[in-house]
Backbone bond lengths (Angstrom), bond angles and torsions (degrees), N, CA, C in turn:
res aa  C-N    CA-C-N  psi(-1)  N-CA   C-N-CA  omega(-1)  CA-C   N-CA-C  phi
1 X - - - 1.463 - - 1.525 110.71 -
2 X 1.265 119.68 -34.86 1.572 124.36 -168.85 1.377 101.85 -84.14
3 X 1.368 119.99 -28.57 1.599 110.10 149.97 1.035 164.89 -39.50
4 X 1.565 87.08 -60.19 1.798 129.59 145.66 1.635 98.53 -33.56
5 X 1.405 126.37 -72.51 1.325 126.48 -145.00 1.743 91.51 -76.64
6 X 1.193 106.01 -42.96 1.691 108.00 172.26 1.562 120.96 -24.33
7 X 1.449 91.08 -72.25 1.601 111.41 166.42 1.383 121.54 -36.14
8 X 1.487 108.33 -75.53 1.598 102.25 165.09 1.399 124.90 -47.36
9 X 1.293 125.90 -17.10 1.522 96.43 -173.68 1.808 83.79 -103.80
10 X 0.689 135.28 40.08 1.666 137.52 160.74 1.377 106.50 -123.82
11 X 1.359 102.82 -36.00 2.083 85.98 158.63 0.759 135.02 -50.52
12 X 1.901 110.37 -49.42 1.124 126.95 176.21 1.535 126.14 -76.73
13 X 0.897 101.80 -4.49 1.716 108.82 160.19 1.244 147.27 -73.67
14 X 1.597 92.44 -37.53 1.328 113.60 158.69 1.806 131.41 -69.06
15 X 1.265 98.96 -11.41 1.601 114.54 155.93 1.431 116.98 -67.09
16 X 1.173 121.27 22.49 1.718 124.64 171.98 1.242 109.27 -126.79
17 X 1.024 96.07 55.50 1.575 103.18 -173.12 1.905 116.26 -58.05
18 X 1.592 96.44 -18.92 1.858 117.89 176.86 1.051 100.79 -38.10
19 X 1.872 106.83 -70.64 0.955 118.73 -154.11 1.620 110.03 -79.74
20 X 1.262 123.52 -33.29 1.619 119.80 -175.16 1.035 115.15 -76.17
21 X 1.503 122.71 -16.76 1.646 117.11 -163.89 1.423 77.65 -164.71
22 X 1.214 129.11 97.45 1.449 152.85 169.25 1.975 102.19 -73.37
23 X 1.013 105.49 -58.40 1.480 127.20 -168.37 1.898 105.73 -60.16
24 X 1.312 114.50 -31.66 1.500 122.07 -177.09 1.644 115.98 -52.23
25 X 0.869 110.32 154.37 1.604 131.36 169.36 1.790 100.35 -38.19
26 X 1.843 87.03 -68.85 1.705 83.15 -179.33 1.544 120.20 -54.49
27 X 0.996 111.18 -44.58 1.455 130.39 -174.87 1.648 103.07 -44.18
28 X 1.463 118.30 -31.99 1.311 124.13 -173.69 1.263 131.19 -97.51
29 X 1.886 104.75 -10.19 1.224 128.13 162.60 1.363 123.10 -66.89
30 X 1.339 112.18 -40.42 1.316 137.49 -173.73 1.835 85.86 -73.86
31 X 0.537 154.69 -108.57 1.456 159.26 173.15 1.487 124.95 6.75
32 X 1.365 100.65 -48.43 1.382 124.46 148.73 1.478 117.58 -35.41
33 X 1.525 95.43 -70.19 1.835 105.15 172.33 1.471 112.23 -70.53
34 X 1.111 128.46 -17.75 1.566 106.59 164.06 1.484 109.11 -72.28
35 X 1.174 117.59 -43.52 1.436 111.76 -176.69 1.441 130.42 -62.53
36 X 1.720 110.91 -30.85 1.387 130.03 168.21 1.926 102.66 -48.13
37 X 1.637 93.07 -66.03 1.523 94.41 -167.78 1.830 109.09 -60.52
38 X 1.276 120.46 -9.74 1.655 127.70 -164.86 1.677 82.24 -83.25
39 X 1.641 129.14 -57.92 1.549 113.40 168.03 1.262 124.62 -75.08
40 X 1.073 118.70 6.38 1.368 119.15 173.16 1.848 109.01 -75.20
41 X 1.228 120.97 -9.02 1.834 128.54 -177.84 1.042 112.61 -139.17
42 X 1.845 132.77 32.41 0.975 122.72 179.52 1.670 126.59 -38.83
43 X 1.588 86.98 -36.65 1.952 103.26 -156.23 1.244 85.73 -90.15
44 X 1.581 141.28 -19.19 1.763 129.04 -175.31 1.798 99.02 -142.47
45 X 1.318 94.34 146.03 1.258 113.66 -175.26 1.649 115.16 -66.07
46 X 1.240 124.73 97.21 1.379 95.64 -167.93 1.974 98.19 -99.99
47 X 1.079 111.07 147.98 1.329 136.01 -175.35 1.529 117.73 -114.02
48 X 0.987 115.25 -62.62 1.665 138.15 -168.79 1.983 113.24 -97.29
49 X 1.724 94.48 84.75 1.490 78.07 173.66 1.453 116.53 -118.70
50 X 1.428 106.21 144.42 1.886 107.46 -177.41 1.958 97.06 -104.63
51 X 1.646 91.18 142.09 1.537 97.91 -168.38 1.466 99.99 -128.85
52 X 1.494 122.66 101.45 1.544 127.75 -172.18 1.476 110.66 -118.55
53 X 1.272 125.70 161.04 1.262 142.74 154.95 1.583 138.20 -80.99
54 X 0.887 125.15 165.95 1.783 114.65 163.35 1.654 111.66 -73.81
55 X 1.007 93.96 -55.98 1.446 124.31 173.14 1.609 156.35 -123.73
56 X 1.107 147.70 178.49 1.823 122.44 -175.21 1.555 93.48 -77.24
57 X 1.080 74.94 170.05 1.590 116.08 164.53 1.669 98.56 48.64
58 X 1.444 118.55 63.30 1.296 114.63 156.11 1.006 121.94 -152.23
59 X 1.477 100.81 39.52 1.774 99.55 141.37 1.889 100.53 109.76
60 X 1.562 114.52 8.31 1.076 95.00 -166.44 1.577 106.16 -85.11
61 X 0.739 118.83 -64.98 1.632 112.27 167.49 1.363 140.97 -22.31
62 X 1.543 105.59 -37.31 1.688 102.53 155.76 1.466 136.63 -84.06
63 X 1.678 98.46 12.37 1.033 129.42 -156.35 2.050 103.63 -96.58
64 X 1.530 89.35 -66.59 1.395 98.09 177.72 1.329 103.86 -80.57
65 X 1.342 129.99 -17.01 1.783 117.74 164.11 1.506 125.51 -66.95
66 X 1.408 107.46 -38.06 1.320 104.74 168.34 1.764 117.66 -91.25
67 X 1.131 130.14 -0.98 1.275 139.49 146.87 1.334 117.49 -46.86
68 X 1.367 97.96 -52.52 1.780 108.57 -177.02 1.200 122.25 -79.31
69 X 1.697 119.42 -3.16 1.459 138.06 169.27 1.508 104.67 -95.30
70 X 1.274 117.12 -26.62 1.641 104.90 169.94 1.540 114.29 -74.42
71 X 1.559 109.42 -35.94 1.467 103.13 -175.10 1.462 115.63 -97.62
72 X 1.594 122.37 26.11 1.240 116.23 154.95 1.756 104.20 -112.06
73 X 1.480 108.94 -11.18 1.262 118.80 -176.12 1.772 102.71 -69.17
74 X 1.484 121.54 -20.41 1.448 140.28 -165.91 1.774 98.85 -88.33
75 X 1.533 100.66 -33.60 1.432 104.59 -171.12 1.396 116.73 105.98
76 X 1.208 119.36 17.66 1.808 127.76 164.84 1.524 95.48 -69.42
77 X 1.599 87.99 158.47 1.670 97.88 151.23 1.252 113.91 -87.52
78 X 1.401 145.79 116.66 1.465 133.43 -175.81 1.726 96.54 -117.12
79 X 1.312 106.70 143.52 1.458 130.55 152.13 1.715 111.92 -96.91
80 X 1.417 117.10 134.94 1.868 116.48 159.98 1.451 86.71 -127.10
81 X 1.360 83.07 156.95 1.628 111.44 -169.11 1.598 110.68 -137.98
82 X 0.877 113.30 128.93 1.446 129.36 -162.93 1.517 96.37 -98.70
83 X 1.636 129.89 69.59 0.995 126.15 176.76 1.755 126.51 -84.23
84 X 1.236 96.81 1.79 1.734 100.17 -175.01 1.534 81.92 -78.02
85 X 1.270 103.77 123.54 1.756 108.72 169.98 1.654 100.08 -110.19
86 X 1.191 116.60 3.97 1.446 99.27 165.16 1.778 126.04 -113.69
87 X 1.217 125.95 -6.39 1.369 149.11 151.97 1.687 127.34 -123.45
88 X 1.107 104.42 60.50 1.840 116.03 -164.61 1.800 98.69 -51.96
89 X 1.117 120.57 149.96 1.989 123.83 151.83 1.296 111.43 -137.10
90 X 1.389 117.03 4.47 1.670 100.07 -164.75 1.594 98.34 -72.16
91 X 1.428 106.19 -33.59 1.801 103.91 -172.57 1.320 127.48 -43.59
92 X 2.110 93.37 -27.66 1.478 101.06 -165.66 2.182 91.36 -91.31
93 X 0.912 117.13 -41.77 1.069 136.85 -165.30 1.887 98.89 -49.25
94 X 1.418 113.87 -52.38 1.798 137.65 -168.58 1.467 101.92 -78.31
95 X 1.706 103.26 -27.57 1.867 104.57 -159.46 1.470 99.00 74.85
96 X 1.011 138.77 59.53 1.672 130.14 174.31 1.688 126.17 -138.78
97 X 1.247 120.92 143.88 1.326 90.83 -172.98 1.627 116.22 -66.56
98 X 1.089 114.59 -162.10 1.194 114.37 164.84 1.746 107.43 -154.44
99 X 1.406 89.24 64.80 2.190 98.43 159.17 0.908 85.82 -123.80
100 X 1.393 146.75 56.16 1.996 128.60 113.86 1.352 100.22 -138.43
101 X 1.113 139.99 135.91 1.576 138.51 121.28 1.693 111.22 -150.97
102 X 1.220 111.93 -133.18 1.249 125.48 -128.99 1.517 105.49 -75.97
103 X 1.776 107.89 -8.17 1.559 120.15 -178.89 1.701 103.41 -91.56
104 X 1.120 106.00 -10.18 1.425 103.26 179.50 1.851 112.27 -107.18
105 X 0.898 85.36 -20.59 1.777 92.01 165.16 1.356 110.72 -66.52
106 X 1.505 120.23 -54.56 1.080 117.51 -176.81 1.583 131.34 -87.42
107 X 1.472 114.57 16.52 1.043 148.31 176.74 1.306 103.62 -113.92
108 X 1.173 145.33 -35.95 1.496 137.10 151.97 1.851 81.07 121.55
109 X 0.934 140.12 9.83 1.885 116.26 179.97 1.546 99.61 -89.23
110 X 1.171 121.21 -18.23 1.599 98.95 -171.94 2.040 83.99 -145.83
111 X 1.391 91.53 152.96 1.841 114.92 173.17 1.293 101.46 -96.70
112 X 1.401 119.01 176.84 1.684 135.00 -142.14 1.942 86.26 -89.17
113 X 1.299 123.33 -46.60 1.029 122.77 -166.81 1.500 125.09 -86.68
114 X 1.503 121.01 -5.90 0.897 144.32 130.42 1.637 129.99 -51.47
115 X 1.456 115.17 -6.40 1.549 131.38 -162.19 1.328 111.74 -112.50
116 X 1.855 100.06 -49.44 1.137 96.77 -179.64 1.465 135.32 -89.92
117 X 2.091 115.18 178.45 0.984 102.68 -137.65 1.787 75.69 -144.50
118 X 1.429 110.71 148.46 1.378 115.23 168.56 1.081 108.12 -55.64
119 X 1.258 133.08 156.31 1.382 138.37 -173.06 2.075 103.71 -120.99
120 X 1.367 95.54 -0.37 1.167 100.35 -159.25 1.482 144.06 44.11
121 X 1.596 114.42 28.95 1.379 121.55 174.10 1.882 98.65 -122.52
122 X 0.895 120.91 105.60 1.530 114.30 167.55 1.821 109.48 -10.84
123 X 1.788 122.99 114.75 1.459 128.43 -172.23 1.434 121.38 92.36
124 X 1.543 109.81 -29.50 1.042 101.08 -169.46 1.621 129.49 -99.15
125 X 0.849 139.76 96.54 1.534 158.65 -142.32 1.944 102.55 -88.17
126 X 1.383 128.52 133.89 1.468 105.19 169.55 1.139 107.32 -136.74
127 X 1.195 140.75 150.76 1.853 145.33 -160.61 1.840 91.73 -123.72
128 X 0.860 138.68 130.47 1.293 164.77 -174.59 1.562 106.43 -82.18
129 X 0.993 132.45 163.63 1.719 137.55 154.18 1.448 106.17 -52.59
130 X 1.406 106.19 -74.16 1.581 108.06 -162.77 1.312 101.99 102.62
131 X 1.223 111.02 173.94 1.866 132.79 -177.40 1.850 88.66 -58.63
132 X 1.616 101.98 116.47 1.688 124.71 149.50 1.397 117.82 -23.71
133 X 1.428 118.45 75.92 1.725 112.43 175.07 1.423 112.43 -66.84
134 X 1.379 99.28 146.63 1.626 105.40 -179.35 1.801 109.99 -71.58
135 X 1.485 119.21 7.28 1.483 126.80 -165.59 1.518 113.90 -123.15
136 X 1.170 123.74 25.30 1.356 98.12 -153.68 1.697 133.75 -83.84
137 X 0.897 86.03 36.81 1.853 94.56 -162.70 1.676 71.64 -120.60
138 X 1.249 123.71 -54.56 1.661 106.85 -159.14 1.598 102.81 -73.30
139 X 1.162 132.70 -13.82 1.280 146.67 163.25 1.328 123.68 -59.53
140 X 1.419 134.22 -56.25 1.426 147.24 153.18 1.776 112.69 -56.57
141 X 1.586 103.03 -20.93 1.417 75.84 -170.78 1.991 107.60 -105.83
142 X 1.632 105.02 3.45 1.577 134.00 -179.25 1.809 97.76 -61.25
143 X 1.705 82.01 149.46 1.888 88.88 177.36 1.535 99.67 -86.81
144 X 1.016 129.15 28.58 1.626 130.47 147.60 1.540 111.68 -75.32
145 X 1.079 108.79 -54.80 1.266 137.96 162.83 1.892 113.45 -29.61
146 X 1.317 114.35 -40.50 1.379 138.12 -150.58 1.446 96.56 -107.36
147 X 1.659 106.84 -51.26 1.296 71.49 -179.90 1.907 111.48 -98.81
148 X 1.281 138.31 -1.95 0.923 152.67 -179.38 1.915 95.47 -63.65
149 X 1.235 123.00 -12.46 1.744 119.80 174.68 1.488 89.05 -117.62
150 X 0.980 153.68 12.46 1.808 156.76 150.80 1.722 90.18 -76.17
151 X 1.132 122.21 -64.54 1.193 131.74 -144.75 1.607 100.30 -75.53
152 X 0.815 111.03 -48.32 1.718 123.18 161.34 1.311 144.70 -50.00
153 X 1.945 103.13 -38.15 1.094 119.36 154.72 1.363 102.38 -75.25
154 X 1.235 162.73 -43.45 1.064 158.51 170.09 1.716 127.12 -47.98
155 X 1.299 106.22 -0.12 1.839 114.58 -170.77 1.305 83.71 -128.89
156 X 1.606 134.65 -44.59 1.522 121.00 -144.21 1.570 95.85 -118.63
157 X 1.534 105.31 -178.93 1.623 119.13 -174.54 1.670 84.48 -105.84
158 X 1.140 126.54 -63.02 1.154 131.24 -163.00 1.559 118.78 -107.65
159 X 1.307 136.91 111.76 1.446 124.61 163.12 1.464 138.58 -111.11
160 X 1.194 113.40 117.13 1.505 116.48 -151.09 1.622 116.12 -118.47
161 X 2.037 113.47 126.40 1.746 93.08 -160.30 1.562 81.18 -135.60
162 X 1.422 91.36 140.50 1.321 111.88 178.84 1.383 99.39 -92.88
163 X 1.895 103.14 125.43 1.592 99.21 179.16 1.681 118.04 -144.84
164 X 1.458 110.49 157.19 1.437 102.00 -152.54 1.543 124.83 -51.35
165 X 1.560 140.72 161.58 1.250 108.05 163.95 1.096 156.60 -36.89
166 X 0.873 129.46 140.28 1.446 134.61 -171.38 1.967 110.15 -44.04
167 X 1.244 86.45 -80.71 1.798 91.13 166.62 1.496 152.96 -34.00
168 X 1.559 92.15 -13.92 1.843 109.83 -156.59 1.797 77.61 -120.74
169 X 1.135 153.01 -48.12 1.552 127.15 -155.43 1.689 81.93 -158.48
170 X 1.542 99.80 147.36 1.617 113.72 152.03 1.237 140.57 -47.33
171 X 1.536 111.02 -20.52 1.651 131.79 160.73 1.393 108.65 13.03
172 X 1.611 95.66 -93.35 1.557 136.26 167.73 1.487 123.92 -23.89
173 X 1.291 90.45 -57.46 1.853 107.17 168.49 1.303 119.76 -51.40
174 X 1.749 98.80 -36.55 1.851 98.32 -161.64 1.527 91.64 -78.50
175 X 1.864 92.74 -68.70 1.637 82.61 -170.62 1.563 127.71 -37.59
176 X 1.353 117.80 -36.73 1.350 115.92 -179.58 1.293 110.59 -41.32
177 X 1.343 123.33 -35.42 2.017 122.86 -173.30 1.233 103.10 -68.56
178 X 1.816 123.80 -33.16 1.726 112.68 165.48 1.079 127.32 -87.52
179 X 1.696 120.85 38.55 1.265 103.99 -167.76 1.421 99.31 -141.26
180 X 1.261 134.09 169.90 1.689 118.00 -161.92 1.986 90.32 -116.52
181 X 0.813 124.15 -20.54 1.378 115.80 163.38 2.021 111.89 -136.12
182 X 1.286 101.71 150.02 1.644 112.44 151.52 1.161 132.32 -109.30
183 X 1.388 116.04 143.40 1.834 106.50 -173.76 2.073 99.02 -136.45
184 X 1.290 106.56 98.78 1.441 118.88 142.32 1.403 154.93 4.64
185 X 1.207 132.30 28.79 1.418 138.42 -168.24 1.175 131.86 -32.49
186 X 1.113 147.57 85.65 1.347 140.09 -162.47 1.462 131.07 -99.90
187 X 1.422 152.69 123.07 1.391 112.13 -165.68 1.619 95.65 -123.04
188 X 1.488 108.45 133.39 1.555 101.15 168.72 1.572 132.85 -43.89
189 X 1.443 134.34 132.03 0.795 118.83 151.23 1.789 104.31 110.83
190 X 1.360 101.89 -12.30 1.597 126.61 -142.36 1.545 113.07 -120.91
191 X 1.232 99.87 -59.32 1.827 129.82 -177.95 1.412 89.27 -87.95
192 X 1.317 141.38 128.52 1.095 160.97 130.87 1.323 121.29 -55.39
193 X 1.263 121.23 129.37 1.622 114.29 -178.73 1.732 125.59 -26.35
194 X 1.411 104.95 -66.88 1.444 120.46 169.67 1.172 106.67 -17.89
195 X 1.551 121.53 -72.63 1.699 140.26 -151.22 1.535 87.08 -78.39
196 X 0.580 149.18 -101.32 1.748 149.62 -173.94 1.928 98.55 -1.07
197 X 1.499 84.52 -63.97 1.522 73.97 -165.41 1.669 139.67 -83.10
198 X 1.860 83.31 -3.84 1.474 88.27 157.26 1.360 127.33 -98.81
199 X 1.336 99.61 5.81 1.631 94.95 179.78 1.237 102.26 -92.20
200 X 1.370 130.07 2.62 1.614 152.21 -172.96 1.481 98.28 -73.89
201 X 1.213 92.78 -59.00 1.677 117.29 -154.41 1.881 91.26 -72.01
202 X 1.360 124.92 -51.94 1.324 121.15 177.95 1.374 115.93 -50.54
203 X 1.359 131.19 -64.81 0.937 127.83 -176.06 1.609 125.83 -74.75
204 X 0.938 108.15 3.27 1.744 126.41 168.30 1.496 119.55 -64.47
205 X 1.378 121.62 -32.47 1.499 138.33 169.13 1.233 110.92 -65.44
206 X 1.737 113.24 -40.12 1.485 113.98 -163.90 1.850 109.11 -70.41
207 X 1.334 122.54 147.47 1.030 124.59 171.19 1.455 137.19 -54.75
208 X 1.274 97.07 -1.96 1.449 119.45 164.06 1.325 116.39 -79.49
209 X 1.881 113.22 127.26 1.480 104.48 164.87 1.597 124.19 -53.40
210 X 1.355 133.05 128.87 1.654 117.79 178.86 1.916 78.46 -95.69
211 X 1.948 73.36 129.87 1.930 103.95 174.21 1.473 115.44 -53.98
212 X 1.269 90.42 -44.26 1.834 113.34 -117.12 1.348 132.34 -179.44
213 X 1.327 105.20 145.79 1.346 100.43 165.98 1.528 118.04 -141.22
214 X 1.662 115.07 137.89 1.331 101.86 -175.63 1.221 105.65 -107.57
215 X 1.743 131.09 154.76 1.542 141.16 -174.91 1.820 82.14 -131.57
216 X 1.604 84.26 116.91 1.160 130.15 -172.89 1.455 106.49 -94.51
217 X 1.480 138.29 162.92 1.165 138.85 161.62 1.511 135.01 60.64
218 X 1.356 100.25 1.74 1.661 132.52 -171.77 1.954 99.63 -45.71
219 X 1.225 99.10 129.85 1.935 107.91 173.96 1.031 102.93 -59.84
220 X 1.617 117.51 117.07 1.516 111.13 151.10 1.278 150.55 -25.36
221 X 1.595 105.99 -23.13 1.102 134.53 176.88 1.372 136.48 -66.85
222 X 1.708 89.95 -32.18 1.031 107.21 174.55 1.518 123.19 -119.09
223 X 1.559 118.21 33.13 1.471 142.25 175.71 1.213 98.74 159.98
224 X 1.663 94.75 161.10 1.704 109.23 -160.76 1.952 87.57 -107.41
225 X 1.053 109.26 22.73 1.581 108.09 155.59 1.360 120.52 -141.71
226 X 1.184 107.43 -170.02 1.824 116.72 -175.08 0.900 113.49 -101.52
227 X 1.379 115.18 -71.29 1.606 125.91 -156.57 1.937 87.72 -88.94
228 X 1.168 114.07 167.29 1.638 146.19 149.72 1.313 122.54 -142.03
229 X 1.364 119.43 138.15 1.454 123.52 -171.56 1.486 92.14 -125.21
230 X 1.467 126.53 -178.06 1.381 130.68 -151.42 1.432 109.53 150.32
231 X 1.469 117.85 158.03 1.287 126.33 174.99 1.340 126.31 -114.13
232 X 1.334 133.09 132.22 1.418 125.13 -154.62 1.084 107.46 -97.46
């Protein structure tokens, strides 16, 4: 078993591709999409972005991790936040534990600086899940919650929270109302029309601008890149 977990967090490591191979194709896509979303707010400052899926396993998490390695790689201060409190990866993703973050902030046992965690890219700072609350929708959507993204925008240039799919819990929805943009995960081949477009339609209410959407995992075959970003 202690192997097993070994393994995964070396899987999951290798999803930083920013940081290991800066110079790559992918590496330049990702860059791309920071810059898309940098014109995507000319006229408003955006600070606070939440980056969700329809569903697992498509890509959102290596998505906003290596996002958050381009924009400390630029020289922001960036915070990521490991807000899925009900299936966490950043721990495995950072190498870090995860007995403090973002469930204990908002539970009052531990403060933001007490949470965080090197991110290991020069700027970039990362807050973990923390211990699985049995609440988490009433947790994300609490004025702990409110002011804990005040407090954040206030230390960092950029703040970025990885949050559960769209489809499976309201999570996504709430945070989206504290956040000044949303950005879309998509994975080729994977996301079915339907799911795309209702997870469109959900997060469209929230007070958050929706960015974007990225299609993840795309055949080489059929473009000489990976990722695509776009406006819906």
């Amino acid at each position: 078993m202690a192997r097993r977990k070994k393994q995964a967090m070396l899987n999951s490591a290798r999803h930083l591709i920013a940081k290991l191979n800066p110079k790559s194709p992918i590496s330049e896509q990702y860059r791309t999409l920071r810059t898309n979303l940098q014109f995507s707010s000319v006229d408003e400052e955006l600070k606070t972005i939440l980056v969700t899926s329809a569903g697992p396993s498509e890509g959102k998490s290596s998505t906003i991790s290596n996002l958050a390695v381009v924009y400390a790689q630029q020289g922001k201060r960036v915070l990521l936040i490991d807000a899925d409190l009900r299936k966490p990866t950043m721990h495995y993703t950072f190498r870090m534990d995860n007995l403090k973050g973002l469930s204990n902030i908002l539970v009052g046992d531990t403060t933001m600086d007490e949470a965080i965690a090197d991110g290991g890219v020069p700027g970039l700072d990362v807050i973990g899940c923390g211990p699985i609350p049995p609440n988490p929708s009433e947790l994300l959507g609490s004025r702990r919650m409110e002011k804990f993204i005040e407090e954040a925008k206030n230390r960092y240039d950029i703040v970025l929270f990885d949050a559960p799919p769209v489809l499976a819990v309201t999570d996504a929805q709430i945070l989206a109302n504290s956040c000044d943009g949303s950005l879309l995960v998509i994975r080729s081949k994977h996301t079915d029309y339907e799911g795309a477009k209702k997870s469109i339609e959900a997060l469209k209410p929230a007070k958050a601008k929706l960015l974007g959407t990225v299609l993840n995992d795309r055949d080489k075959k059929e473009a000489n890149y990976y990722y695509y970003y776009g406006n819906n």
